[in-house]
N, C-alpha and C positions, 0 to 999 in steps of 0.2 A: 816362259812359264805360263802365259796365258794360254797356252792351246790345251793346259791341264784338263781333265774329265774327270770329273770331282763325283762319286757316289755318297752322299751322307746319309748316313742312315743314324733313324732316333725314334724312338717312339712318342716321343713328345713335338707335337707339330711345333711351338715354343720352341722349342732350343733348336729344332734344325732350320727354323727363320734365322734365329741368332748365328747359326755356323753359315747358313749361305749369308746373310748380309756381312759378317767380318772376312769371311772368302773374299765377296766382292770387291771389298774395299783394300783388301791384301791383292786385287789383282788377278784374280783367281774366278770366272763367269759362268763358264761351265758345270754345273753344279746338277743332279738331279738328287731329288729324295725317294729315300727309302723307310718305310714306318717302322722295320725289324730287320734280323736276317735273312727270314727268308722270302719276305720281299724284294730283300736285296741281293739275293741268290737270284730269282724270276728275276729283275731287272739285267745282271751281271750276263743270261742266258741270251736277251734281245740283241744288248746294245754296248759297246767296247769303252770301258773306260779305262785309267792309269794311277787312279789314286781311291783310295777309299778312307772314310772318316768313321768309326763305328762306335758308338753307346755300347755300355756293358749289359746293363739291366734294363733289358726289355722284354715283352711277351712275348710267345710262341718261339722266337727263336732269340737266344742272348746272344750278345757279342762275341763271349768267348766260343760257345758254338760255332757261331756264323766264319769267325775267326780259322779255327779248327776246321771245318767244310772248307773254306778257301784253300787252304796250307795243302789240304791232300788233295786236291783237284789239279790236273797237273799245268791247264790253261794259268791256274790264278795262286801255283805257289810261291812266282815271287812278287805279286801283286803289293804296291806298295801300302803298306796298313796303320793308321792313326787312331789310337783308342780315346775316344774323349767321354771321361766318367768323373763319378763322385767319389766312385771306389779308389782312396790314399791309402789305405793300409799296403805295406810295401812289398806284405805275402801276394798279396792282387796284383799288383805291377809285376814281383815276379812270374807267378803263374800266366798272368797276358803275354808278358815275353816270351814263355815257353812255349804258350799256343801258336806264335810267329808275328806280333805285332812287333812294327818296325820303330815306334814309338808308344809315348803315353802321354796326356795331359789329364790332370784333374780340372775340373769345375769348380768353382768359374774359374774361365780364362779371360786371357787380354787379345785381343785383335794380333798384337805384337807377338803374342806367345804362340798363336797360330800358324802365322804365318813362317817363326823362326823353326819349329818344329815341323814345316811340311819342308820346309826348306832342308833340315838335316834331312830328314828320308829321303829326299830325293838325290843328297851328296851321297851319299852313305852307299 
């Protein structure tokens, strides 16, 4: 698992510290950030990763967008995708599933919860 290639992306420099520090500790080093999606689209263009972590609500481009741009792209539609948001109401979870996220965690998480949910996506 450690040779994972971690994109997280977040618009809050705060909580993508927190996702790369409980990665780290899950095992997980490889890590770059991303400040939106379409940052994280320009990044995804350079450099090969195999997992991505994405926030919903962000500027210029949201999750579910960035989400949606992945899925039809034909390099990055089965790119594995983790949504980590505040959004619990369960019409938002649904609708993230349909855009193609392979998972979902709300905020806050546990280190545990992390690393058990990168874990299904990756069995799955």
């Amino acid at each position: 698992m450690a040779d994972l290639k971690i994109l997280a992306v977040d618009d809050s420099p705060t909580m993508r510290r927190i996702i790369i520090n409980t990665l780290k500790r899950a095992g997980y080093s490889d890590v770059t950030e991303a400040s939106d999606g379409k940052d994280a689209l320009a990044k995804l263009k350079v450099d090969q990763f195999n997992f991505v972590i994405t926030d919903w609500n962000m500027p210029e481009m949201d999750g579910l967008q960035f989400v949606t741009t992945l899925r039809a792209t034909a390099e990055y539609k089965d790119m594995p995708v983790l949504m980590v948001t505040t959004r619990s109401v369960k019409d938002d979870i649904v609708e993230a599933m349909k855009a193609g996220v392979n998972n979902y965690i709300v905020k806050p998480f546990t280190p545990d919860t992390l690393k058990e949910k990168i874990e299904q996506v990756l069995a799955s």
